[in-house]
C-alpha atoms as one frame of an Amber mdcrd trajectory, in Angstrom:
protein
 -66.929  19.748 -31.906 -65.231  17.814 -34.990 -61.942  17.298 -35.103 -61.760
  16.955 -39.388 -58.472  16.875 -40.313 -59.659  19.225 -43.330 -61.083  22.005
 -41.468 -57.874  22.581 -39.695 -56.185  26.415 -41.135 -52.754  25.698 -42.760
 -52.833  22.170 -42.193 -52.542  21.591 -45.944 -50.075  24.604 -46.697 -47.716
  23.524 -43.537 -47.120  19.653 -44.653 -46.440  21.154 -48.608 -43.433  23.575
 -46.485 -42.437  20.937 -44.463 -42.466  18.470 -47.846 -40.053  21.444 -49.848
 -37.901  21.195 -46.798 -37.398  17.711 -46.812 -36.681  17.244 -50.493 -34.685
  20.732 -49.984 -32.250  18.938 -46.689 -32.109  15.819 -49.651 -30.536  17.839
 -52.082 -28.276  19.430 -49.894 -27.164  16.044 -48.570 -26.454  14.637 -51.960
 -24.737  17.794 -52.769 -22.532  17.071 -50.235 -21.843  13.890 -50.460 -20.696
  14.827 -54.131 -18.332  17.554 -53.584 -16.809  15.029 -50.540 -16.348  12.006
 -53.083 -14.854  14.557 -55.477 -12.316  16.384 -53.289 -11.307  13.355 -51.489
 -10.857  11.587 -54.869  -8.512  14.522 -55.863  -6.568  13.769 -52.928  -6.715
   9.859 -52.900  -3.078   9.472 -54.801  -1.413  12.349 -52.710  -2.813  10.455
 -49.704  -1.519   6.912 -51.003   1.596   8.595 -51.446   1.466  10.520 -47.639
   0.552   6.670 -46.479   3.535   5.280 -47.773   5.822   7.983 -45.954   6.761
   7.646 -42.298   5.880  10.962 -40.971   2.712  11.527 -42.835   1.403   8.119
 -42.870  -1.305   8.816 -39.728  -3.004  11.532 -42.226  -2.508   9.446 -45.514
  -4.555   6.749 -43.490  -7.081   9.287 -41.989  -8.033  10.314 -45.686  -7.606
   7.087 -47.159 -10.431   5.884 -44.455 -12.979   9.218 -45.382 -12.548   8.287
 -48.904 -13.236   4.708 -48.421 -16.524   5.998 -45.615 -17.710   7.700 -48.511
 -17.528   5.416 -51.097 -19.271   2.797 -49.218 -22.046   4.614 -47.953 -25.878
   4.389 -48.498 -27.283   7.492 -49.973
């Protein structure tokens, strides 16, 4: 028996679904990472200003440091 990589049903048609999946999980990633960089970038100068206040400063930090996350990640 041969074990031909070519003769195998689907082989072909299951890597180009598994390929659009891939590329599809990319986009969604990117798409994500967008929409974070923009909201959080609304909310950078309301959380400077919640930083600079005692009884909000623990959540003007927390959003200050996802901003920052975001900013310096690797895509």
């Amino acid at each position: 028996m041969q074990d031909d990589p070519t003769t195998f049903l689907g082989g072909s048609f299951l890597a180009v679904i598994i390929y659009a999946l891939l590329v599809l999980a990319l986009l969604l990633v990117l798409v994500i990472m967008v929409v974070m960089l923009h909201f959080s970038g609304v909310v950078l100068p309301l959380s400077l200003m919640w930083a600079t206040k005692i009884g909000h400063r623990e959540k003007g930090r927390k959003i200050l440091m996802a901003w920052l996350a975001c900013c310096s990640h690797n895509p």
